[in-house]
CHARMM internal coordinates of N, CA and C (Angstrom, degrees):
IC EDIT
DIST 1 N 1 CA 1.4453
DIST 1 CA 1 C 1.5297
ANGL 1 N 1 CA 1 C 108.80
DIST 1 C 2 N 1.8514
ANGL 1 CA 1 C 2 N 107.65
DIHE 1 N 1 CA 1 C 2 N 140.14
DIST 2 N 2 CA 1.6094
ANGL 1 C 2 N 2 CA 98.72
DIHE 1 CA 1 C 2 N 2 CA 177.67
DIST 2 CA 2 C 1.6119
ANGL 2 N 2 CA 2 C 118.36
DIHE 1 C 2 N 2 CA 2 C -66.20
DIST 2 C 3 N 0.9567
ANGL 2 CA 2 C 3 N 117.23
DIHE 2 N 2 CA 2 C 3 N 167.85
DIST 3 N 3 CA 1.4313
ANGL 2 C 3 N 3 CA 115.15
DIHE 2 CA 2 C 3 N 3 CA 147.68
DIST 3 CA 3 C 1.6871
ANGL 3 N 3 CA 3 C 122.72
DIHE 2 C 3 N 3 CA 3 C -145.03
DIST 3 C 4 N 1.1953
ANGL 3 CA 3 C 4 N 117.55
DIHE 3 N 3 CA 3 C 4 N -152.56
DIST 4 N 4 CA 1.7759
ANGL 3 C 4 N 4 CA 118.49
DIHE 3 CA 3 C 4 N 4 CA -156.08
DIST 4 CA 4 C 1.7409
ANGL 4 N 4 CA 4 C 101.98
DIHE 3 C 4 N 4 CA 4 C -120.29
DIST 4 C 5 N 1.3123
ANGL 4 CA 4 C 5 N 108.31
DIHE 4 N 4 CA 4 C 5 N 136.23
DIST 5 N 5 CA 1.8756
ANGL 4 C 5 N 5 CA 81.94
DIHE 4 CA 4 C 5 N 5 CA 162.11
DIST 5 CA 5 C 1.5112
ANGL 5 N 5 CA 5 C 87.61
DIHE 4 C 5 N 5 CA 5 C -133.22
DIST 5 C 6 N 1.7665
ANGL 5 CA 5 C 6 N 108.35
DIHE 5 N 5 CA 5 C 6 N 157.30
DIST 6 N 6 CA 1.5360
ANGL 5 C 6 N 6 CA 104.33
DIHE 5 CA 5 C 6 N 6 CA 172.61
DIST 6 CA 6 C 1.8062
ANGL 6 N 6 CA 6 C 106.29
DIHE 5 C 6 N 6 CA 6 C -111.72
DIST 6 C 7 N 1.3578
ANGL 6 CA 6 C 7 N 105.57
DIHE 6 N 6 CA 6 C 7 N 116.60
DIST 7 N 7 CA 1.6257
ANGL 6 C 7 N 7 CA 101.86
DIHE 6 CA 6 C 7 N 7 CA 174.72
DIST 7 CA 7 C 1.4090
ANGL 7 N 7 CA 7 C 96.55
DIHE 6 C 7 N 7 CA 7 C -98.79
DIST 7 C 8 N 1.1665
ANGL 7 CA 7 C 8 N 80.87
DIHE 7 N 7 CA 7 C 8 N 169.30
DIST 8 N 8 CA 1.9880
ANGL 7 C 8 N 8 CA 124.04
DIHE 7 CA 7 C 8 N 8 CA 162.37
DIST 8 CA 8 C 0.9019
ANGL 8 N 8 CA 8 C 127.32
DIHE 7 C 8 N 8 CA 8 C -141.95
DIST 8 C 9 N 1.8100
ANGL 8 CA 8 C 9 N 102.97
DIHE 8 N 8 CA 8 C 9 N 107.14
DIST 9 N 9 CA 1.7204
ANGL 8 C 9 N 9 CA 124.42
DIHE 8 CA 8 C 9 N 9 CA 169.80
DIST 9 CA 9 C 1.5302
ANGL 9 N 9 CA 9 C 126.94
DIHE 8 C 9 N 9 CA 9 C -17.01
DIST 9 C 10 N 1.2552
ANGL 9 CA 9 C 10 N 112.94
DIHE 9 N 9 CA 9 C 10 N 110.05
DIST 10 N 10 CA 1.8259
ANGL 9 C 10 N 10 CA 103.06
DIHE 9 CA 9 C 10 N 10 CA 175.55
DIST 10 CA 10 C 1.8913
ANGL 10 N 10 CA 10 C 93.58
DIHE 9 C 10 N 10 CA 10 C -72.64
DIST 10 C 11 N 1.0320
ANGL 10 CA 10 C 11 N 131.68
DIHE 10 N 10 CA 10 C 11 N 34.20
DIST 11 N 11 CA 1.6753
ANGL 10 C 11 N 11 CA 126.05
DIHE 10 CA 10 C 11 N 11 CA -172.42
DIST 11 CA 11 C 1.7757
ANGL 11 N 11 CA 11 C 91.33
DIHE 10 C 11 N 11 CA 11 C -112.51
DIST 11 C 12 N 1.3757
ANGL 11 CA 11 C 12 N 105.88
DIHE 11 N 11 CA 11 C 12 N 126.03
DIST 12 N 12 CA 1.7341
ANGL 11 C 12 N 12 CA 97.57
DIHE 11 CA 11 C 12 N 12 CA 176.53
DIST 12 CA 12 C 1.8600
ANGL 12 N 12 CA 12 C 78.40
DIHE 11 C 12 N 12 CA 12 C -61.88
DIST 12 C 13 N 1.6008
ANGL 12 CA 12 C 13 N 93.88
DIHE 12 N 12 CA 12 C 13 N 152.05
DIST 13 N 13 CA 1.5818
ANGL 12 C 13 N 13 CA 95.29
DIHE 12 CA 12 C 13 N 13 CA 154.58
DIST 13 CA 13 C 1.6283
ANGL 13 N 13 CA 13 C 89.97
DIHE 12 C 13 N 13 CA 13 C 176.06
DIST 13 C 14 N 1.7242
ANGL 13 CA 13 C 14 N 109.33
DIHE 13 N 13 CA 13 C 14 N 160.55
DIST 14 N 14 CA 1.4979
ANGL 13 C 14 N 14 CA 114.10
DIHE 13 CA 13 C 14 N 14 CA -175.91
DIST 14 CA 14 C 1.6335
ANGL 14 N 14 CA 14 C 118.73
DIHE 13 C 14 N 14 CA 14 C -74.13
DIST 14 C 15 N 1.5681
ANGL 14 CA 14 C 15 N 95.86
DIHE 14 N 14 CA 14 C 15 N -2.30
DIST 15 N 15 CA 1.7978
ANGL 14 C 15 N 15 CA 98.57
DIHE 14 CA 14 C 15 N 15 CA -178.74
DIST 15 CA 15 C 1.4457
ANGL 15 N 15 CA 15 C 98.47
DIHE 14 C 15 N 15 CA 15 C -131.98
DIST 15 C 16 N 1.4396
ANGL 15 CA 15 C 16 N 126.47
DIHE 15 N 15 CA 15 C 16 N 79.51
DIST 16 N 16 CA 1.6675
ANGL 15 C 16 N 16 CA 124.11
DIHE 15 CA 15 C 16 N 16 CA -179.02
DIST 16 CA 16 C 1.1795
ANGL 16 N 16 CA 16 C 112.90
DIHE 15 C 16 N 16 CA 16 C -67.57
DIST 16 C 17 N 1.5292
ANGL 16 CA 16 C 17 N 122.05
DIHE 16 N 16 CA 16 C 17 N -43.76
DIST 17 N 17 CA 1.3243
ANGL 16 C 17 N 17 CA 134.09
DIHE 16 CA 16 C 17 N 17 CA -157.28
DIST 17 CA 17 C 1.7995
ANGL 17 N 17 CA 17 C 124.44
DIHE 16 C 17 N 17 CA 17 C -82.53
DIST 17 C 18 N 1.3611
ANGL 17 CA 17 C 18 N 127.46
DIHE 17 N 17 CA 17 C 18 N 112.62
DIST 18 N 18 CA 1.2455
ANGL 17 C 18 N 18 CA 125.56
DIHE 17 CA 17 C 18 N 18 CA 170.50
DIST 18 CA 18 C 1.3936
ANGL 18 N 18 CA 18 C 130.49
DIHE 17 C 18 N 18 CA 18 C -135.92
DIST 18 C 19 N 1.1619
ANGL 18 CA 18 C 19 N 146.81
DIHE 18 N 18 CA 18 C 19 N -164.02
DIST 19 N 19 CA 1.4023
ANGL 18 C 19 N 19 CA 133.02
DIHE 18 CA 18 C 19 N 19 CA 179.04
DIST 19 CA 19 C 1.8837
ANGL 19 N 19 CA 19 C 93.41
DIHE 18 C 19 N 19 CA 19 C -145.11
DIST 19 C 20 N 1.3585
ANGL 19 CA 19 C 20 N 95.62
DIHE 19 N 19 CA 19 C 20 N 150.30
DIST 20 N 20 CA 1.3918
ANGL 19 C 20 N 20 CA 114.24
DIHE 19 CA 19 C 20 N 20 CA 151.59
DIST 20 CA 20 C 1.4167
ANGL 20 N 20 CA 20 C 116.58
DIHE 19 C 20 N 20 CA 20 C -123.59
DIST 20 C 21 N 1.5844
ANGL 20 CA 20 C 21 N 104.70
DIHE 20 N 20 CA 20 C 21 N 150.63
DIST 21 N 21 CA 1.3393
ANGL 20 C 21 N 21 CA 128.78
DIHE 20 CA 20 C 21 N 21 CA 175.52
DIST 21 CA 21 C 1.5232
ANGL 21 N 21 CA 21 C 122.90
DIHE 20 C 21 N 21 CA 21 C -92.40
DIST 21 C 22 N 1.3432
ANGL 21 CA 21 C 22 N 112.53
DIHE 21 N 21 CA 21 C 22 N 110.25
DIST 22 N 22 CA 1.6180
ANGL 21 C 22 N 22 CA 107.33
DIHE 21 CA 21 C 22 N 22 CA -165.57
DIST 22 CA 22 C 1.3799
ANGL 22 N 22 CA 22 C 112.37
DIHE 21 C 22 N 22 CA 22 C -118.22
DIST 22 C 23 N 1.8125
ANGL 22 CA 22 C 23 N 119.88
DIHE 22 N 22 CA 22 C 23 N 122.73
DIST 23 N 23 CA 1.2519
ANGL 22 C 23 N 23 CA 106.48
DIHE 22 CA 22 C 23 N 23 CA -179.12
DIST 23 CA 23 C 1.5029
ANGL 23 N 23 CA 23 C 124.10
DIHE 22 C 23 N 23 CA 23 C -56.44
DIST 23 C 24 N 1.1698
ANGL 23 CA 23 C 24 N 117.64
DIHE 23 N 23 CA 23 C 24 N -146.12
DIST 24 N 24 CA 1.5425
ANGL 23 C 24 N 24 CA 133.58
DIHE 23 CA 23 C 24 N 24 CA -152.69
DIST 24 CA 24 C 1.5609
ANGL 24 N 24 CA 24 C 86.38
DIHE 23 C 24 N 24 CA 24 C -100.58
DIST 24 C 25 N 0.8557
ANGL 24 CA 24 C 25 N 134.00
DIHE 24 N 24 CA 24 C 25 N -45.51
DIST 25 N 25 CA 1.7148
ANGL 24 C 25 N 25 CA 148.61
DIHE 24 CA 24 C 25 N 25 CA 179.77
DIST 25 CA 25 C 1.3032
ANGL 25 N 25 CA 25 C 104.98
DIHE 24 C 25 N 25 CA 25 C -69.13
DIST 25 C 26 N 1.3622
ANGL 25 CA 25 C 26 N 129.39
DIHE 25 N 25 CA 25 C 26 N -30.90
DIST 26 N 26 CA 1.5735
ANGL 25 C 26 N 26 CA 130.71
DIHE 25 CA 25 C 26 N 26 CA -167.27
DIST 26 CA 26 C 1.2562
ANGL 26 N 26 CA 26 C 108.27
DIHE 25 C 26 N 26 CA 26 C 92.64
DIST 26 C 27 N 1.2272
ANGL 26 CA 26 C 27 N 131.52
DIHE 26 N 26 CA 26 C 27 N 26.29
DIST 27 N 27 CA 1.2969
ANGL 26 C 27 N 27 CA 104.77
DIHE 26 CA 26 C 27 N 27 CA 170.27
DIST 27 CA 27 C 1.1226
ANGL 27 N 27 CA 27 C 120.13
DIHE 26 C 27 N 27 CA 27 C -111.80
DIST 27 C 28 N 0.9871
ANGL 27 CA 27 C 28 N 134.93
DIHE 27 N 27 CA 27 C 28 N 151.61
DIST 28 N 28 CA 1.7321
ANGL 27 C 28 N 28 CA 136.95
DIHE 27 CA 27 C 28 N 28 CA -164.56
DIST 28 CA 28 C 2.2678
ANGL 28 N 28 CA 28 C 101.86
DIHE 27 C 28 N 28 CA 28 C -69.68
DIST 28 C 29 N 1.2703
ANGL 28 CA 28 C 29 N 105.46
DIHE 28 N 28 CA 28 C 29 N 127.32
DIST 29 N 29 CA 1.1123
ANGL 28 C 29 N 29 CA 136.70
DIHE 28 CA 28 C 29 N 29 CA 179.15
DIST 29 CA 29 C 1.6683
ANGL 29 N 29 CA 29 C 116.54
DIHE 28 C 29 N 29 CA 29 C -96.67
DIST 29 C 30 N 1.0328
ANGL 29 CA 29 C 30 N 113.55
DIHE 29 N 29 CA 29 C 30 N -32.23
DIST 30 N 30 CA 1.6438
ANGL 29 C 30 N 30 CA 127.63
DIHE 29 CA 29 C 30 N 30 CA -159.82
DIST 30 CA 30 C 1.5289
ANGL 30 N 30 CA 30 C 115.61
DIHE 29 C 30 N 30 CA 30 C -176.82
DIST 30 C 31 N 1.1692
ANGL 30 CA 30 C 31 N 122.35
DIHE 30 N 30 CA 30 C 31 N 146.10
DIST 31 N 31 CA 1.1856
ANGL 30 C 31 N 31 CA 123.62
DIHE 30 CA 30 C 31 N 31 CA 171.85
DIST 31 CA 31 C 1.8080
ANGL 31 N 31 CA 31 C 100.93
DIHE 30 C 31 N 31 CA 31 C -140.71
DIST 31 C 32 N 1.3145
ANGL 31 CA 31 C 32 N 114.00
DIHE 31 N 31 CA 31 C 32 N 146.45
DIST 32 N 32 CA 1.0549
ANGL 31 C 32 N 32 CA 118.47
DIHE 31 CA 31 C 32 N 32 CA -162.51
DIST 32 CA 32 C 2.0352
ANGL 32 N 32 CA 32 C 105.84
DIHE 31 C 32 N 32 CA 32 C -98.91
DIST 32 C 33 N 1.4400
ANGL 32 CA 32 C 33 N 100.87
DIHE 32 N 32 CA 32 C 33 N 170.49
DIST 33 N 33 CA 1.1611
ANGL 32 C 33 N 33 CA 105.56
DIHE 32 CA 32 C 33 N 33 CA 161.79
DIST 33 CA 33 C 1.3206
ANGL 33 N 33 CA 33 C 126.87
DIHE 32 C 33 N 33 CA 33 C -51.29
DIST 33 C 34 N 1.6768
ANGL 33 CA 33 C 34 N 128.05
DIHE 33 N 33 CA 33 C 34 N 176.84
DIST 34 N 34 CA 1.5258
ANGL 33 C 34 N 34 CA 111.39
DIHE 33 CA 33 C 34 N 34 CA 164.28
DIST 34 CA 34 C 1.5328
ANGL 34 N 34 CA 34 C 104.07
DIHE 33 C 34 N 34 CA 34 C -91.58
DIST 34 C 35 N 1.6302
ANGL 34 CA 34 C 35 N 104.66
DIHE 34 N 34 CA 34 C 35 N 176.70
DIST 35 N 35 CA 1.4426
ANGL 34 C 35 N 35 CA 111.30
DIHE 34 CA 34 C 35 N 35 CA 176.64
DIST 35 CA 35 C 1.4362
ANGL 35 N 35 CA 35 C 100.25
DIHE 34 C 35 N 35 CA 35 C -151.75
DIST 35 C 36 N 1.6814
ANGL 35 CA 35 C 36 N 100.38
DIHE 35 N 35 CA 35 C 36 N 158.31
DIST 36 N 36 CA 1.5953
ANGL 35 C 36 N 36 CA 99.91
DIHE 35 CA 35 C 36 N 36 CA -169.65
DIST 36 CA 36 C 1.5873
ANGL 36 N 36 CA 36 C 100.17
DIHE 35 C 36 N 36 CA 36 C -82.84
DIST 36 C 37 N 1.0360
ANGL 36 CA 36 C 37 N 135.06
DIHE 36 N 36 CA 36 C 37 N -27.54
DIST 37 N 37 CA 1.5088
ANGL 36 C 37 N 37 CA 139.79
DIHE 36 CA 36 C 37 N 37 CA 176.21
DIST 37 CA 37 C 1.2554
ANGL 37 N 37 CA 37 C 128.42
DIHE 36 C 37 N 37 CA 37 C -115.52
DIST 37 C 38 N 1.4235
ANGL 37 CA 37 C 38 N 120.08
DIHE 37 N 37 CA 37 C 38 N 151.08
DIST 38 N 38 CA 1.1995
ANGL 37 C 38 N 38 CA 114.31
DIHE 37 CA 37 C 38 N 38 CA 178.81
DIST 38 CA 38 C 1.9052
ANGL 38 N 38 CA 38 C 123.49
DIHE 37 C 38 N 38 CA 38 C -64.09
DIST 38 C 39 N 1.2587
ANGL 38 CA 38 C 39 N 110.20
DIHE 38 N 38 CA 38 C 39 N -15.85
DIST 39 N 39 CA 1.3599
ANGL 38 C 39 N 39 CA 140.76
DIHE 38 CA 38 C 39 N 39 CA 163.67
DIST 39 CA 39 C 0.9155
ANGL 39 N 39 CA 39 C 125.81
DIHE 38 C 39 N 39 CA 39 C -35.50
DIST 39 C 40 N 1.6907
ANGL 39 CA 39 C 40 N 105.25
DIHE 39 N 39 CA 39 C 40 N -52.07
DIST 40 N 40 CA 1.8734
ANGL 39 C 40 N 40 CA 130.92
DIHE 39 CA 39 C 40 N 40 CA -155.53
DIST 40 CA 40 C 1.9483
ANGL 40 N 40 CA 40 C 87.43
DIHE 39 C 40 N 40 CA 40 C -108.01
DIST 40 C 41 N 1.2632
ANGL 40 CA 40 C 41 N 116.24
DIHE 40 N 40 CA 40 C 41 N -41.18
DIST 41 N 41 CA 1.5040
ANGL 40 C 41 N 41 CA 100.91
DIHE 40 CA 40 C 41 N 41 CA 166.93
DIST 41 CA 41 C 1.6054
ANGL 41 N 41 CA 41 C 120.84
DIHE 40 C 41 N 41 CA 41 C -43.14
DIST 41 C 42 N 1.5366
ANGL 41 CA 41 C 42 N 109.35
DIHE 41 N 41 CA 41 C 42 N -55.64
DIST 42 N 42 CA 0.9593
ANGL 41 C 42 N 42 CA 140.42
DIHE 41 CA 41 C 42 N 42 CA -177.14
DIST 42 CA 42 C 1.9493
ANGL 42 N 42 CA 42 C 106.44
DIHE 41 C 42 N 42 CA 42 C -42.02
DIST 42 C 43 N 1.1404
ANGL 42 CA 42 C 43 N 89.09
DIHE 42 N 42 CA 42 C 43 N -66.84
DIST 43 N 43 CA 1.9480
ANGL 42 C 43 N 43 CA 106.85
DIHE 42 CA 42 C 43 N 43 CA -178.39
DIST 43 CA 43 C 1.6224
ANGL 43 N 43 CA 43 C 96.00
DIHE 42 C 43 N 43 CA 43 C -59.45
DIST 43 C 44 N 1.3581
ANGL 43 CA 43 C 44 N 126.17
DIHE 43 N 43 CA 43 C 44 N -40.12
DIST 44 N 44 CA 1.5735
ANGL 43 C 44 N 44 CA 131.01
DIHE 43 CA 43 C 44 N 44 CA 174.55
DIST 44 CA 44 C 1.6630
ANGL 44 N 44 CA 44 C 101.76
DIHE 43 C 44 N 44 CA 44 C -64.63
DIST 44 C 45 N 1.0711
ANGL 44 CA 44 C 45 N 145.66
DIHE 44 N 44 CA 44 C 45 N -44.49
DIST 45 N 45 CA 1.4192
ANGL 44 C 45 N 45 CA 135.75
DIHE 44 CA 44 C 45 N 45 CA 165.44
DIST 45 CA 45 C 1.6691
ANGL 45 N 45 CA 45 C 109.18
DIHE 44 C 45 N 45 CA 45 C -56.87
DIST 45 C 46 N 1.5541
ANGL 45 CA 45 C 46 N 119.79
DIHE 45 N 45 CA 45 C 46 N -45.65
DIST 46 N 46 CA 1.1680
ANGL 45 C 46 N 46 CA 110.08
DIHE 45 CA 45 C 46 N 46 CA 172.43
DIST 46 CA 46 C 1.5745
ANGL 46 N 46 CA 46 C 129.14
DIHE 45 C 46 N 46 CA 46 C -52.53
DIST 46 C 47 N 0.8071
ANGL 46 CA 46 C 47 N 112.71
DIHE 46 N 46 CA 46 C 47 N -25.20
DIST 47 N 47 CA 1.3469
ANGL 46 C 47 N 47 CA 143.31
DIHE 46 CA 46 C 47 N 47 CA -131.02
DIST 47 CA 47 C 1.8435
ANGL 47 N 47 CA 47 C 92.76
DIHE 46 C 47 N 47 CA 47 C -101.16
DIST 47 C 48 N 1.1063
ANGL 47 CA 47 C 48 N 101.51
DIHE 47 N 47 CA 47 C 48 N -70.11
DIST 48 N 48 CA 1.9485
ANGL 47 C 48 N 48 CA 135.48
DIHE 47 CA 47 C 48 N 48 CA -178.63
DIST 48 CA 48 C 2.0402
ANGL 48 N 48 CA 48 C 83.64
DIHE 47 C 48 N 48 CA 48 C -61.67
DIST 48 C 49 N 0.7241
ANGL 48 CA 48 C 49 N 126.72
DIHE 48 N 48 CA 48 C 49 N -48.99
DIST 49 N 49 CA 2.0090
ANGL 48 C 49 N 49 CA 127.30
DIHE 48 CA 48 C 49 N 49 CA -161.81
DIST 49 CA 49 C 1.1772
ANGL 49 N 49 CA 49 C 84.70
DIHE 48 C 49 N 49 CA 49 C -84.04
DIST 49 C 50 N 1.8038
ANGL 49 CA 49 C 50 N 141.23
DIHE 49 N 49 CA 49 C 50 N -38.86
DIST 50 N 50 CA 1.7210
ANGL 49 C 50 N 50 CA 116.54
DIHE 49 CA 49 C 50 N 50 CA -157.38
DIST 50 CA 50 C 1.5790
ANGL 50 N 50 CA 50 C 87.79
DIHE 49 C 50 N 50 CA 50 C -93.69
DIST 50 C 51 N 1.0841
ANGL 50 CA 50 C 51 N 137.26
DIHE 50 N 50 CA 50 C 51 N -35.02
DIST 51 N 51 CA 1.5415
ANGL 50 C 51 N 51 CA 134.95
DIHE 50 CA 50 C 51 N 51 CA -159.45
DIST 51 CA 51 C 1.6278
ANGL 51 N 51 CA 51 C 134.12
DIHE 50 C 51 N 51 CA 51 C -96.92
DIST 51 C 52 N 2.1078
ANGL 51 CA 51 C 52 N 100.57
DIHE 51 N 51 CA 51 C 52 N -17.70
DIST 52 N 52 CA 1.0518
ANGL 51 C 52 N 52 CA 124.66
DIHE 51 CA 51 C 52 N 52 CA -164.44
DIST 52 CA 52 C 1.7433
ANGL 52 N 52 CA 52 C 115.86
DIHE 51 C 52 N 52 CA 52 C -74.57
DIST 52 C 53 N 1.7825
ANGL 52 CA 52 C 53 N 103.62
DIHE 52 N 52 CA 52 C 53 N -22.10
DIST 53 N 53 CA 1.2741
ANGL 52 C 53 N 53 CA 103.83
DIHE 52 CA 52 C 53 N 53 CA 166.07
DIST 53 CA 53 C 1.4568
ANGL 53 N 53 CA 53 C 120.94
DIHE 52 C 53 N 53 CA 53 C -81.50
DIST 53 C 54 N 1.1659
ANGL 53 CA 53 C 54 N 128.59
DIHE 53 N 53 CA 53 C 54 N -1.31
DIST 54 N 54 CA 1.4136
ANGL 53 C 54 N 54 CA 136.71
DIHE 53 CA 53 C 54 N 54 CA -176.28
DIST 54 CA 54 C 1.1704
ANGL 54 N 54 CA 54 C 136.72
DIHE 53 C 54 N 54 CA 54 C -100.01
DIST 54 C 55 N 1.6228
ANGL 54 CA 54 C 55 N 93.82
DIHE 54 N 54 CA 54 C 55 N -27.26
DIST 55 N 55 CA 1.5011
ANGL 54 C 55 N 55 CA 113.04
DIHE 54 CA 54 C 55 N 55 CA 178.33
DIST 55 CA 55 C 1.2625
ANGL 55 N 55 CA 55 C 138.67
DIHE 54 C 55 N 55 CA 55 C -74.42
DIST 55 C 56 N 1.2582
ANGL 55 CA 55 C 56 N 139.36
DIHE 55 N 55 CA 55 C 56 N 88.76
DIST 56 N 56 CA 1.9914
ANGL 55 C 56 N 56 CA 132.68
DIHE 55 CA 55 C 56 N 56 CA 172.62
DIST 56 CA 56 C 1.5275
ANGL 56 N 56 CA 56 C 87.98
DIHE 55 C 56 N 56 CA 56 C -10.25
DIST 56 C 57 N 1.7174
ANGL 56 CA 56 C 57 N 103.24
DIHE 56 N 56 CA 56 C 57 N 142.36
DIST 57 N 57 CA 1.4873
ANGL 56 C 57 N 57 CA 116.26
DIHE 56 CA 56 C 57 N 57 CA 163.75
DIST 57 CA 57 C 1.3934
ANGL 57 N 57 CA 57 C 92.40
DIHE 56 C 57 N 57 CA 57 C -114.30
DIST 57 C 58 N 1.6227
ANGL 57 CA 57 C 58 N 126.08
DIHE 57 N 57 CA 57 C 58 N 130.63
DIST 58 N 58 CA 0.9752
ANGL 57 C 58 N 58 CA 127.00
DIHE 57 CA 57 C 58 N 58 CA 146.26
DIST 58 CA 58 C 1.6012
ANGL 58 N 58 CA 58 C 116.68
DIHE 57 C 58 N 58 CA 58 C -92.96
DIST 58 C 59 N 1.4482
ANGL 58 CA 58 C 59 N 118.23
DIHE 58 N 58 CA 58 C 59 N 142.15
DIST 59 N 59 CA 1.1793
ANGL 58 C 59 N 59 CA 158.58
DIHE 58 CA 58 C 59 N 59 CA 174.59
DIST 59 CA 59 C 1.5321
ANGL 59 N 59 CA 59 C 100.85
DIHE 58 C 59 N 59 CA 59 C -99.06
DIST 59 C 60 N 2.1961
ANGL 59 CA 59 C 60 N 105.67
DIHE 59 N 59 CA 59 C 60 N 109.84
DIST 60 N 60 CA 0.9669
ANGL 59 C 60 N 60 CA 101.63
DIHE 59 CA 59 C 60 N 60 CA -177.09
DIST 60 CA 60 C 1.8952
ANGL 60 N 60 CA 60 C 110.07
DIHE 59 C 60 N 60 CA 60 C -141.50
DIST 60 C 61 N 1.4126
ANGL 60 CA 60 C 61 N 92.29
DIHE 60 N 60 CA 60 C 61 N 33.62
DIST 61 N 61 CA 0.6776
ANGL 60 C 61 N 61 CA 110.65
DIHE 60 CA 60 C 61 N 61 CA 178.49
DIST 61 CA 61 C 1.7741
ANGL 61 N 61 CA 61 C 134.83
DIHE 60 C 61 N 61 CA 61 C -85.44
END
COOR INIT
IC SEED 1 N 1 CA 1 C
IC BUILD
């Protein structure tokens, strides 16, 4: 099963905070935007879990 991790940038910067998405294997799936708080990462995991079954995936690769 995937799960979430929340880092913080060793980069001074005004948005440190982001999360990656890691499959069942560990391997990174997604990595998120930055965020100014650990909070707004937080609401970005919520966010990705209420909407992620609903959404068209585009493939843009």
């Amino acid at each position: 099963m995937g799960y979430y991790e929340i880092r913080k940038s060793d980069k001074q910067t005004p948005q440190p905070w982001y999360f990656v998405l890691r499959a069942g294997n560990h391997e990174i799936i997604a990595v998120s935007e930055m965020y100014a708080s650990k909070q707004g990462a937080l609401n970005g995991i919520a966010s990705v879990r209420q909407n992620a079954p609903t959404e068209t995936i585009y493939d843009r690769s």
